[in-house]
N, C-alpha and C positions, 0 to 999 in steps of 0.2 A: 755171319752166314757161312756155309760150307764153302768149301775150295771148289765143289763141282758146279755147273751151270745151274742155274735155278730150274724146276719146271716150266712151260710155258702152257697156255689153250689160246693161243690167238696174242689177243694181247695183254690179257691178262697172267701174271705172275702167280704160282704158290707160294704161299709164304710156312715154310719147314720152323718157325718158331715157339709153336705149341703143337699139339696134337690133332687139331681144327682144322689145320692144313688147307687157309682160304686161298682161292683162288681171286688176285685183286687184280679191279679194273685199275687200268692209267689212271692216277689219278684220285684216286679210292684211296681209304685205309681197310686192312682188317676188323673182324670182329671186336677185336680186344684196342681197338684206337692207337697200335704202339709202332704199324709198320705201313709202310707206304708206298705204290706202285709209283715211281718218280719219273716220268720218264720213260719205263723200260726199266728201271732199277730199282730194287728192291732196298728200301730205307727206314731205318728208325728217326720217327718223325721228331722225338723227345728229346730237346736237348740233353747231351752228357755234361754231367755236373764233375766239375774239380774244385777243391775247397781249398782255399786260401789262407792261411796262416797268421798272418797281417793283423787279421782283429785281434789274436792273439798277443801279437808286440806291438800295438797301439799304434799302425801304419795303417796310412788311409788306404779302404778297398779298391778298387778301380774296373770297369769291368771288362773281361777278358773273353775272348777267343766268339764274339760276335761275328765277326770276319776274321778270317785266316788272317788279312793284313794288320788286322788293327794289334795282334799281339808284339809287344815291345822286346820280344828276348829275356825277359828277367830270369835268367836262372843261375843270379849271384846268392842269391841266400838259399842255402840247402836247404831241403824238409821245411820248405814253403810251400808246395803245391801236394796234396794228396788226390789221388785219381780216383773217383768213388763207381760203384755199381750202376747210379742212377741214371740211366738213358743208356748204359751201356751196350745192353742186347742178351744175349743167353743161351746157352748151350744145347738145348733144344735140338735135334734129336738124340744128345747126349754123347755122342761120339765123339764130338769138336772141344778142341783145347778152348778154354775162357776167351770173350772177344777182348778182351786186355791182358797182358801179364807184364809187368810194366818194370824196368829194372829204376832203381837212383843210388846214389849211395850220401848216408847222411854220418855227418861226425866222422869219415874215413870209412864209414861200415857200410857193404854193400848190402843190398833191399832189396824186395822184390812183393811187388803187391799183387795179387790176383784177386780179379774181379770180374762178376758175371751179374745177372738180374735173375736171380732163382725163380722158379714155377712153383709154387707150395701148396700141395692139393694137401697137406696135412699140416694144416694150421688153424690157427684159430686167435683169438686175442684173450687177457683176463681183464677185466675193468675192476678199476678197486671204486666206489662211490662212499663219500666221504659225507656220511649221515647218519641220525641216531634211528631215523624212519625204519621201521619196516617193509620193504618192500615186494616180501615174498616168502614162503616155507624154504624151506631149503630144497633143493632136488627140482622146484617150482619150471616150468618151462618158461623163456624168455623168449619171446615173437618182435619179430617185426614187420610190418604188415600183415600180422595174423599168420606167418608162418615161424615155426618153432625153428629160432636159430642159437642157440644154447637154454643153460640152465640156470638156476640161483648156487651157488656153491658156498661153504662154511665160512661164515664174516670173521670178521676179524675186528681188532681191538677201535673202536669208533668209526667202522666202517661196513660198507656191506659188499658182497661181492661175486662177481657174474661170470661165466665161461661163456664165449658166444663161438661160435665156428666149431672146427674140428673137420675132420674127412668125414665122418658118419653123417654130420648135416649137410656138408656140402657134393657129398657124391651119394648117400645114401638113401634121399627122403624124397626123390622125386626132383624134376626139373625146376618147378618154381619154388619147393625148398631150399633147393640147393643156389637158384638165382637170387633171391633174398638173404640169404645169409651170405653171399659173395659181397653183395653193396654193400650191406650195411655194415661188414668188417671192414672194406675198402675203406669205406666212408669215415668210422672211426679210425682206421690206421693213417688216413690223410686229413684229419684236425678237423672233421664237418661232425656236425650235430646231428643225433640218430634219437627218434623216439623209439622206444622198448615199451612194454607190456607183461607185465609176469601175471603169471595166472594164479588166479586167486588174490591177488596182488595189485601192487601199482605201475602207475604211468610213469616213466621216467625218462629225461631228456639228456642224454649223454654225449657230452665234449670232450676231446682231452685236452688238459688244462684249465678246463673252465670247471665253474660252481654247477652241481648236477640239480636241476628242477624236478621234485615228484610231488605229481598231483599235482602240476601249475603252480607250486610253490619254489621258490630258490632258496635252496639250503645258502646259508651264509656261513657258517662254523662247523666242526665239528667237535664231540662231545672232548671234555679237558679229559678225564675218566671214567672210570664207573663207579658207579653209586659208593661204594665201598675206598675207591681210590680216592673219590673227590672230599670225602669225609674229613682221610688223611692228609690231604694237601691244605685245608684248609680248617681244619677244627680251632687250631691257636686264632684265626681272627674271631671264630665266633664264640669262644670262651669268654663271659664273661658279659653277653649281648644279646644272650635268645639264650632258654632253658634246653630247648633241642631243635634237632635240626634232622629233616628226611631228605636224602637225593634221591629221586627217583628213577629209576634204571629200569629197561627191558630186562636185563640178565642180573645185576648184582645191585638192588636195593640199600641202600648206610641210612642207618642210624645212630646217630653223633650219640646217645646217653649211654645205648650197648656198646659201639664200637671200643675198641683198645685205645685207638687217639682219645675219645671222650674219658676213658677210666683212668688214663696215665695220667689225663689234664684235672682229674678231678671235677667232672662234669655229673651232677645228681641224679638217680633217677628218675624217670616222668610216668612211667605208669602204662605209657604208649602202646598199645596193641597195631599187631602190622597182619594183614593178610597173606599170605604167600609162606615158603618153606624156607622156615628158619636154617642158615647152615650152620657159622660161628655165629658170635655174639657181633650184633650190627650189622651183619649181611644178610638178605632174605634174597631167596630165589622167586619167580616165580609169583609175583604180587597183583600181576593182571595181564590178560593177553596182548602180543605184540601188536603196532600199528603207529598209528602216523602221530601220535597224540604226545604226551607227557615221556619223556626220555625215552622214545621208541615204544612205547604201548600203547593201547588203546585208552587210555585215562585220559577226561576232557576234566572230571571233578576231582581232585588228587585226595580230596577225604574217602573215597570211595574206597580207599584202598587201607584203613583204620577202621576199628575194634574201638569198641567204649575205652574210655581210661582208667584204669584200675582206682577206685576211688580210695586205697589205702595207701595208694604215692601221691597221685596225681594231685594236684591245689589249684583253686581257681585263681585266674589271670595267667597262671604259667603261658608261659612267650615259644611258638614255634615256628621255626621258616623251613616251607615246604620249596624244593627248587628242584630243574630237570638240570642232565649232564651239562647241558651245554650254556644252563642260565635264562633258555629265552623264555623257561617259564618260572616263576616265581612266586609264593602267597604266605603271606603273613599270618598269622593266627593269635589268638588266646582264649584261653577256658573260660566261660562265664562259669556262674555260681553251681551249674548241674555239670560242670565239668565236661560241655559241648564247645567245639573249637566255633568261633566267631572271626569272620575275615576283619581285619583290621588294615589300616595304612603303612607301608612298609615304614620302620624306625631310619631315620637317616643312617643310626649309626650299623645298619644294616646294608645299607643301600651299598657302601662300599665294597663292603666284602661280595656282592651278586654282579657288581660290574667285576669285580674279579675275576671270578668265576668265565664269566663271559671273556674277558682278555686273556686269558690262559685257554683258549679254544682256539687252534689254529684252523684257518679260512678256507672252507669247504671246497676238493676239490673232484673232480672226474679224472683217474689217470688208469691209460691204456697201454698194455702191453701187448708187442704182438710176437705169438710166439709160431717157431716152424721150424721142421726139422729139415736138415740139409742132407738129401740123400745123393743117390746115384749123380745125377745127371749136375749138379755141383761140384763133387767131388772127381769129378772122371775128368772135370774141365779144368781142373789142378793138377791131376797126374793118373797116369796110365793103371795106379794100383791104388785105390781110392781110400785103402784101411788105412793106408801111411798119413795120409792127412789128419781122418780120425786120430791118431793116436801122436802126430803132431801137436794136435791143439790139446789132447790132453795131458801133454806132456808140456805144456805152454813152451811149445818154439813156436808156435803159427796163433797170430793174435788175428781176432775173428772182430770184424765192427760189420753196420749196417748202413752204408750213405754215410760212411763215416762218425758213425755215432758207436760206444761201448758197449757193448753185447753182456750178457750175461749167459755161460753156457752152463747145462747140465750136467752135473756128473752121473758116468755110468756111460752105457753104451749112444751111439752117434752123436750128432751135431746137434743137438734140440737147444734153441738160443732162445732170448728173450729181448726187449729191446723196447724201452720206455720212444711212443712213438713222437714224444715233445721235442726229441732230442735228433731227431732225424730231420734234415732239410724238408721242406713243405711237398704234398703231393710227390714224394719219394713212391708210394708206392701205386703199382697199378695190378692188371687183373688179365684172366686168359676164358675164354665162355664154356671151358671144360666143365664145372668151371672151380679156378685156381683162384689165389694173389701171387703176383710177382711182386718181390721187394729184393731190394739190392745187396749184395752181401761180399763182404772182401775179407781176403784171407794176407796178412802180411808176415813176414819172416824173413830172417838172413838167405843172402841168395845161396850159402851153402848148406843150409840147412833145405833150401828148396830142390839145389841139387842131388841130394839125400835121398828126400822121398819118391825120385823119378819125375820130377816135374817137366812140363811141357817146352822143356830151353830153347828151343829151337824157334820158341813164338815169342821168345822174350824181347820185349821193346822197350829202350833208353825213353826214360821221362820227357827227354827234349823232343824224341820225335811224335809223343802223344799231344806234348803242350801245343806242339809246329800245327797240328792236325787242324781240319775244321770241323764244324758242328759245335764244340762245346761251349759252356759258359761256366765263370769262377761264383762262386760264392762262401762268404765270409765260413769260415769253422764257428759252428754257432760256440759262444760262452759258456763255461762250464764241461764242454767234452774234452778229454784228453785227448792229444795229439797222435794220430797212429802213429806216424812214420816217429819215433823215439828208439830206438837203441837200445839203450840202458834201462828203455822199460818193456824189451821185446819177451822179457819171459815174464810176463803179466800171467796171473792165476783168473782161471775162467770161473772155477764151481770148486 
């Protein structure tokens, strides 16, 4: 909070940490749940989070700073505690140095971490869904509660994938626009389950981490390839066990007798007519409309999508296995005497090669990113001339994480991060009724390299006297994130 005396009306406090500018009763929190009339004093209700190191070298966690008293002093192992963003506070009305700037020094190298809880009206998340389903046009609008809070945007390789937020939905479309697409990024940005709706489209239940449900169904896999790739991966087992072989694909259709795997392996030809637009040999485009059905199409009958057999290749009983990307569809066939495909029993020595298929699909999942760009009221709380910072981090001397988790920044002009939110401690982030997300964000670097940019020295505080502090609590550096406070990894590449 400011150096100057809060506002008062009586006995309620404003709270100067968003734009809202509540005025709270004793007692009361603000709109945004984050601040609290204590007394007469103005307080962040949310524990601040310091991450522990400890899971990292295999030392039991213990927990920390509950009470002022109950902290033990450990500050024998350096670049043990890192001071994260989360419950910190925020620079809000932007004029004020970061409520941390935290000095340590690790391996002999002096540090200095800066951290704030950023206000992000220009954010949004991407969701990647990890299906062969169709679940929308592209461009398709994406609701939540029937209000349009992103779009369908260009899938990607066994997956589909969504833009939800942004400033235009969340400042641009009306109050209850703009209130629904605050939760429901919230809500995915802190690991809870959002149902979506794409128009024209389907229903879809989105976790991060978790397997995405469309249409009431739970994806369990997603595809190994596409139609054309899967041919390749796999034509040597079925050489020599079925005549041909169709994968059926929304975007790239194989077939094993055209394909170059089938011609290299010496695979005959069958006569097979395919519907849709031939590209090369054993790829077809375009074989039936997209949907929820057979390798992301509309196909419930997979013959649907075959042309008579050319009766000058084709021979009756010839053996064919019809299969989708991912395996969970699968049918046997052979020609009777008119050279008409007849479902038959899958052949054991077939069966093998379809659980293949199926094992080489890795486990469907929902993963979110949330993305924001780090303006003014960030950067101002790092130092007095705010381009230097930019150009810090693009110069990798100032390493940017989120609650302690690795960022992934943009190249090109400002701070636009990105930040897998599995890897962020739980309920890291919160919200402002402007309305925003707050999510945590730390800037670290050599302390002269901080001195450099014009940073805020004068607000600089010894890691001992933050640990000394009260309100916080430790929790483990989850597994898998790199450790900020490293040294010798301080010129880490962002983009």
């Amino acid at each position: 909070m400011p150096d100057t005396a809060p506002i008062r009306d009586g006995d309620k406090i404003r709270c100067d940490a968003c734009p809202v500018m509540c005025f709270i009763k004793p007692g009361a929190t603000g709109a945004c749940d984050r601040y609290m009339n204590d007394g007469g004093d103005l307080v962040r209700i949310d524990p601040h989070v310091i991450l522990d190191r400890a899971v990292d070298r295999g030392e039991p966690v213990v927990q920390f700073l509950e009470r002022a008293e109950d902290w033990d002093g450990d500050l024998v192992k350096p670049g043990g505690r890192f001071v994260t963003a989360i419950g910190a506070g925020t620079t809000y009305p932007d004029y004020k140095p970061a409520p941390f700037i935290v000095s340590s020094q690790i391996d002999g190298v002096d540090m200095v971490t800066v951290v704030t809880e950023g206000i992000f009206s220009y954010c949004g998340v991407k969701v990647k869904i990890d299906t062969d389903r169709h679940l929308g046009p592209e461009r398709s609008p994406v609701r939540a509660k029937g209000e349009m809070i992103g779009h369908v945007t260009t899938g990607e390789y066994g997956s589909q994938m969504l833009s939800l937020g942004g400033v235009n939905h969340l400042t641009g479309g009306g109050k209850k626009q703009g209130r629904m697409t605050c939760d429901a990024i919230l809500d995915l940005c802190n690991g809870k389950a959002v149902e979506l709706t794409v128009d024209d489209g389907a229903t879809v239940l989105v976790q991060a981490g978790k397997p995405p449900v469309v249409n009431g169904v739970l994806e369990e896999r997603m595809r190994v390839g596409c139609g054309s790739a899967t041919i390749g991966m796999f034509a040597q087992q079925w050489f020599g066990k079925v005549d041909e072989v169709v994968v059926i694909d929304d975007h790239i259709t194989g077939v094993l007798s055209e394909h170059q795997a089938g011609k290299v392996l010496g695979v005959k030809e069958t006569g097979l007519k395919m519907t849709g637009r031939r590209s090369t040999p054993g790829r077809y485009f375009e074989v039936a409309h997209p949907g929820t059905g057979w390798g992301g199409t509309a196909i419930v009958d997979p013959l649907s999508i075959l042309g008579p057999f050319d009766p000058k290749v084709a021979w009756p009983g010839l053996s064919m296995l019809m299969i989708s990307t991912t395996g969970e569809q699968h049918a046997y066939y052979e020609l009777d005497a008119e050279l008409k495909p007849v479902a038959r029993d899958l052949p054991a020595a077939l069966a093998e090669s379809v659980e293949r298929v199926k094992e080489n699909c890795e486990p469907a999942l929902s993963t979110v990113l949330f993305m924001g760009g780090a303006g003014g009221s960030l950067r101002a709380g790092v130092t007095e001339n705010p381009v230097r910072l930019t150009r810090s981090v693009k110069d990798a001397l100032t390493y940017v994480t989120c609650g302690g988790a690795p960022v992934y920044v943009w190249p090109g002009g400002g701070i636009t991060f990105m930040v897998d939110v599995t890897r962020v401690p739980s309920n890291a982030f919160g919200y402002v009724p402007t309305p925003a997300l707050v999510a945590p964000i730390e800037f670290t670097m050599r302390l002269e390299d901080y001195a450099a940019l014009g940073g805020h020295l004068s607000h600089l505080r010894p890691l001992a006297q933050v640990l000394a502090g009260e309100g916080g609590r430790k929790l483990p550096q989850l597994q898998g994130n790199p450790w900020p406070l490293a040294p010798s990894d301080s010129k880490r590449s962002h983009g």
